[in-house]
C-alpha positions as CSV (number, residue, x, y, z in Angstrom):
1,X,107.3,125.4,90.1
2,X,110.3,126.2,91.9
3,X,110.0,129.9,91.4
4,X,106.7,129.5,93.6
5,X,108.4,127.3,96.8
6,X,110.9,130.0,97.1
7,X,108.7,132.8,96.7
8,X,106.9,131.1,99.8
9,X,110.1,130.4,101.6
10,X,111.1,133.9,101.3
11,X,107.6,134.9,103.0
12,X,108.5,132.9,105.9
13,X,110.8,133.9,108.8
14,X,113.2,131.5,109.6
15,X,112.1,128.3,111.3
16,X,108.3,129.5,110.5
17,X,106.0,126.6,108.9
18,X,104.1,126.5,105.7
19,X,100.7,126.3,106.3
20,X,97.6,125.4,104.2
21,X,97.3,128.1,102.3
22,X,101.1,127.9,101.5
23,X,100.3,124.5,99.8
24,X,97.1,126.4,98.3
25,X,99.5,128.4,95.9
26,X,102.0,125.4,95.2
27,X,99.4,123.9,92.2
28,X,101.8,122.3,90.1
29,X,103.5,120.8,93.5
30,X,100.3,119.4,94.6
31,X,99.0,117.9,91.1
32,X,102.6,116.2,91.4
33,X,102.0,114.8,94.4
34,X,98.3,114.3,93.5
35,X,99.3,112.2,90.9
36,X,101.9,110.4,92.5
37,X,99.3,108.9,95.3
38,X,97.0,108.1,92.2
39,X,99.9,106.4,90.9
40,X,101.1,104.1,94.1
41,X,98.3,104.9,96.4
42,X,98.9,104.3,99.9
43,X,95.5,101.9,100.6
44,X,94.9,98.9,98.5
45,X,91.3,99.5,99.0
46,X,88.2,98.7,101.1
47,X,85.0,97.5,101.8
48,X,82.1,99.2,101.3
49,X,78.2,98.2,102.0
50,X,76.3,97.3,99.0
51,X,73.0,99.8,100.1
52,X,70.5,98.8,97.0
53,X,70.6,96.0,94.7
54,X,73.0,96.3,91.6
55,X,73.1,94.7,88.9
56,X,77.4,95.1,87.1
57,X,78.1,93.3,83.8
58,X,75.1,91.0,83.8
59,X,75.5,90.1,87.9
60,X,73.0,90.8,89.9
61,X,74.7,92.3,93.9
62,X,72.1,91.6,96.4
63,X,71.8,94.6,99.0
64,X,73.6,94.1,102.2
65,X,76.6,92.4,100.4
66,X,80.3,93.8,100.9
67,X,81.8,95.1,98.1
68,X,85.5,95.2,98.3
69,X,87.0,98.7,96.3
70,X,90.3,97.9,94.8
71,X,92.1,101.8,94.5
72,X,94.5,100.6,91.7
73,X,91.9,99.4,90.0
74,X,90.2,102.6,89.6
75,X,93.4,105.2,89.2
76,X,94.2,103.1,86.5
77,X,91.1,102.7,84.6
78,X,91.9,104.0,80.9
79,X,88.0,105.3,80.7
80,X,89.2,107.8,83.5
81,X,92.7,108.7,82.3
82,X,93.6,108.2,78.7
83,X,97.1,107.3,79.4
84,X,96.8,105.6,83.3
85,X,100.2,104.5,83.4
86,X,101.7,107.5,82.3
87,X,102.8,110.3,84.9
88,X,101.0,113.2,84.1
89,X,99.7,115.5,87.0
90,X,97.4,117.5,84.5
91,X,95.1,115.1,85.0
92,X,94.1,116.3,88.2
């Protein structure tokens, strides 16, 4: 992991940037903070527009409703990642 950053930094002149395609070659780096934002993820959630009927868990959503999307709800659901509240950015 670190042996890639410094390979990068050493690719750059001094004061230069990284750039996307820097952060392209830093996998481990970005599963980290991949998993990180799964983790603690910066939005709560949000409202989407219910498009068709759908019926969840026996309820029936009439079309037009607002659903509300809870992120935490989803990053930690354990039929998605074995182990949700263990860090572990092989997941990604």
């Amino acid at each position: 992991m670190v042996a890639q950053q410094q390979e990068i930094a050493k690719s750059k002149a001094s004061g230069e940037s990284q750039t996307w395609e820097d952060l392209a070659k830093v996998k481990y780096t970005w599963r980290v903070a991949v998993e990180n934002l799964r983790m603690v993820p910066p939005v709560f959630g949000g409202f989407r527009k219910d498009l068709i009927y759908i019926e969840y868990d026996g309820y029936l959503i009439p079309k037009g409703w607002q659903i509300f999307w809870v992120a935490p709800m989803t990053h930690m659901e354990s039929s998605i990642f074995p182990e949700p509240s263990k860090f572990d950015p092989k997941y990604i």
